[in-house]
C-alpha positions, -999 to 999 in steps of 0.1 A, spaced: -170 -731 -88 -192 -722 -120 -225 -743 -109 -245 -749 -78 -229 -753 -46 -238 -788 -31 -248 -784 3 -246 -810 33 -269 -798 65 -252 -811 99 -280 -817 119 -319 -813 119 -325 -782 143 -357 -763 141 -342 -732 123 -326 -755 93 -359 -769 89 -382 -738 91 -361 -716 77 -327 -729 60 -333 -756 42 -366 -741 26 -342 -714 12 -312 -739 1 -341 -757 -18 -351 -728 -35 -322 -712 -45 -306 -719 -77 -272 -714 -68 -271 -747 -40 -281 -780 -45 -292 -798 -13 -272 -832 -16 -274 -851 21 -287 -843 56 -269 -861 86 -287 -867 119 -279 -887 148 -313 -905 140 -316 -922 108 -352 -915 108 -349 -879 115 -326 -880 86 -349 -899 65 -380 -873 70 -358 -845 67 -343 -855 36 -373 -870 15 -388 -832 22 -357 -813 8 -337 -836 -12 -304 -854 -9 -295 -884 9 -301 -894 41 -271 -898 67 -268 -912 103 -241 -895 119 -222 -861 109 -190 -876 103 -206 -897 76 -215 -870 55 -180 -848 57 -170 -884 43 -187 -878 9 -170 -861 -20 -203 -847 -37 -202 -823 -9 -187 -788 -19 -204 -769 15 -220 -779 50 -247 -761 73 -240 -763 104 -269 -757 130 -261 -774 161 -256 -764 195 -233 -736 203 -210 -758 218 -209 -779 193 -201 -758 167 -161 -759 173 -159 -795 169 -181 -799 137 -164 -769 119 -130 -778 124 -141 -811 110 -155 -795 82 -126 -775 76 -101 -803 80 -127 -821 54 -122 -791 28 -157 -783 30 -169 -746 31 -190 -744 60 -219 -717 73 -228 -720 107 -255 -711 134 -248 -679 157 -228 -680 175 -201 -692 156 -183 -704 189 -183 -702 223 -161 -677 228 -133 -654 211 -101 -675 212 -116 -702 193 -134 -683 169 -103 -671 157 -87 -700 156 -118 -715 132 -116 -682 111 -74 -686 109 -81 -723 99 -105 -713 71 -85 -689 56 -51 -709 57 -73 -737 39 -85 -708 11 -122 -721 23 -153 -700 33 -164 -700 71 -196 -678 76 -214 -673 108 -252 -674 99 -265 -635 115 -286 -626 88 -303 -591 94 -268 -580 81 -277 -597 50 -308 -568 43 -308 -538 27 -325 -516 49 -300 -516 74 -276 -504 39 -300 -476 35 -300 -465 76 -263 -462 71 -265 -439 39 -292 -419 57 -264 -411 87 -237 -409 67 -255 -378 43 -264 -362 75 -298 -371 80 -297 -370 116 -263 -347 122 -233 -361 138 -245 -397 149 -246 -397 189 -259 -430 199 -275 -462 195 -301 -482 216 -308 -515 204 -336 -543 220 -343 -580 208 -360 -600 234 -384 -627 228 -413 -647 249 -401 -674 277 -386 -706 256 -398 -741 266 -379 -755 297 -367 -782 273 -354 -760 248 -318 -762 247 -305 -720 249 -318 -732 284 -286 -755 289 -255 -743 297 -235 -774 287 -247 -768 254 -240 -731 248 -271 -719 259 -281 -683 269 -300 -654 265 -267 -634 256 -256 -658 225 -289 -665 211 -305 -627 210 -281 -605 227 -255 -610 196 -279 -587 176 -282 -554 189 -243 -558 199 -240 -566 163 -263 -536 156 -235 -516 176 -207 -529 156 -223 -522 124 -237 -484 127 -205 -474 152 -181 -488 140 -153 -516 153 -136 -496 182 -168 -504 204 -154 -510 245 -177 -524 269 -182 -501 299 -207 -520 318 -230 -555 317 -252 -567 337 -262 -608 333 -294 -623 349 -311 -655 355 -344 -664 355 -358 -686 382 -348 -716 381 -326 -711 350 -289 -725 351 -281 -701 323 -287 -659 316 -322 -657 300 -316 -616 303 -291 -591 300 -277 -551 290 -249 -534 282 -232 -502 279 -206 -498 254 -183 -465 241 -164 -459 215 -132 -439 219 -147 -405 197 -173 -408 232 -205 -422 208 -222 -449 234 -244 -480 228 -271 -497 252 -283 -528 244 -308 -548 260 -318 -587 256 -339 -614 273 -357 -646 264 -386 -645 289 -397 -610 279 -429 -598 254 -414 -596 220 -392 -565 208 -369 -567 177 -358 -528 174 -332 -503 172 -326 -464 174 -295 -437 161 -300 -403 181 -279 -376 164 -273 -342 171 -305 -330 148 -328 -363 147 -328 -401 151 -342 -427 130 -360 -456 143 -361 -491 131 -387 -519 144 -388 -555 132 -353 -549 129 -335 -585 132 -358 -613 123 -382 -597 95 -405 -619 70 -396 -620 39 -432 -604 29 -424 -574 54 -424 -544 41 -394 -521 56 -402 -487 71 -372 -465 85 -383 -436 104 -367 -402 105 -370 -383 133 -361 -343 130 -368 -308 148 -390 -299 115 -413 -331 114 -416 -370 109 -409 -393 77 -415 -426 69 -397 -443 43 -411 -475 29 -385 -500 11 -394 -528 -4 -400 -565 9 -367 -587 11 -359 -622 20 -327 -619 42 -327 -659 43 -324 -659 9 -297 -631 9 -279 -646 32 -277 -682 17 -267 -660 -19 -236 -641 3 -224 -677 14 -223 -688 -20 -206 -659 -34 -178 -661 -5 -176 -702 -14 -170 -690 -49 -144 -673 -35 -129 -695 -11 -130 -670 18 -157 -647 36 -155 -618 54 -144 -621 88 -135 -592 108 -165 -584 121 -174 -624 132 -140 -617 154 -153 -585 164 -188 -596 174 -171 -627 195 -148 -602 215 -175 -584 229 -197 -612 238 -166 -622 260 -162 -591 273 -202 -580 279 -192 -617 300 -166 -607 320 -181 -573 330 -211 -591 339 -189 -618 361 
């Protein structure tokens, strides 16, 4: 696929519209070509904003050949359903975190994809941006010694009651909607062997689902992880790498604007440095990785798996 990928946007969430869609507009590797809503209006509104045509219903607009790709921002548990569709619809899909519900059936959506030699992306973007890149050379030419540990935070203020993270029928909850980036964090400075050791789940007042939560996780050369996450908490977006001579420290670490300007900070015995990187979109990064795996018809996927086993099992240590 030599031109622009033609994109079809399942559904008119507040994150496709604030954030996705403005970025598949701009790009000029996709081509928005039809947003489907279970309201014709919504459709309507959406569309005459971004482009393509507008239509009612998702199954509608798997239907239509001029679609190469589909954005899929739904509901947690919704997500299995519409991918598979998708997928059974030869249609290259990126969806919201978390891809699914839990691990058994994100690897059966990840097996699907690559049997059907199409790309099936889940949408966590702070991967997508080079400072994180840059924290990893830093440890790896021994910036900080032999790494130790990491401590990782992303907790946001309380959510509307009607906001749906807040319904469990739905997928919602505090641990798939912020705690999947600082266990991501985890995964992607330590490495995959990660083992959970210890969770702790809790509800807020009232709440049918977890709106907080932490972790302790190991890996098997004894380098540990805590991780803490909430979504009626003051706002923290941050993570830390202790080694045996320093640590670095990272704040605005999951969500950052794309006018942000980066600053890692080292940490050592001898003094403090801050190194400044430059400003980067990682909404715009991410949407050009999704194009280059559709290109290829298949994404990267081990980690996706890897990320949904330990949101099972930071679960089942909390139960």
């Amino acid at each position: 696929m030599s031109g622009a990928v033609r994109v079809g946007v399942i559904g008119c969430a507040d994150i496709a519209v604030r954030r996705m869609l403005p970025a598949f507009a701009a790009s000029p590797d996709t081509e928005i070509v039809a947003v489907a809503s279970r309201s014709a209006s919504k459709a309507e509104r959406v569309a005459a904003r971004f482009g393509g045509r507008a239509v009612r219903g998702y199954a509608g607009l798997l239907e239509l050949d001029e679609v190469d790709a589909v954005y899929v921002p739904l509901p947690a548990a919704l997500h299995e359903r519409w991918v598979r569709t998708a997928l059974d619809a030869g249609k290259h899909v990126l969806a919201e975190k978390p891809l699914t519900t839990n691990a058994t059936r994100t690897g059966r959506l990840l097996g699907l994809a690559r049997d059907r030699g199409l790309a099936l992306m889940e949408n966590v973007m702070f991967v997508h941006h080079p400072r994180h890149a840059a924290v990893r050379r830093l440890v790896a030419g021994g910036a900080i010694g032999e790494l130790r540990s990491l401590s990782a935070a992303f907790t946001v203020p309380a959510l509307p009651d009607t906001d749906i993270r807040h319904r469990s029928e739905l997928g919602g909850g505090a641990l798939g909607d912020v705690g999947l980036y600082p266990l991501r964090a985890a995964l992607h400075f330590l490495g995959p062997g990660l083992e959970v050791v210890g969770a702790e789940l809790t509800r807020g007042s009232g709440r049918e689902v977890e709106t907080s939560g932490a972790a302790l996780l190991r890996t098997r050369e004894g380098r540990t992880a805590q991780v803490t996450f909430g979504i009626e908490h003051a706002y923290l977006s941050r993570y830390e790498l202790w080694g045996s001579e320093g640590r670095i420290t990272v704040d605005r670490a999951f969500t950052p604007p794309a006018d942000h300007v980066p600053v890692i900070e080292v940490h050592r015995a001898g003094g403090h440095e801050q190194i400044r990187l430059a400003p980067h979109d990682q909404v715009a990064a991410t949407i050009a990785a999704f194009v280059a795996s559709v290109r290829a018809g298949a994404a990267p996927a081990g980690e996706t798996l890897r990320q949904a086993r330990l949101l099972d099992d930071v679960r089942g240590r909390a139960a």
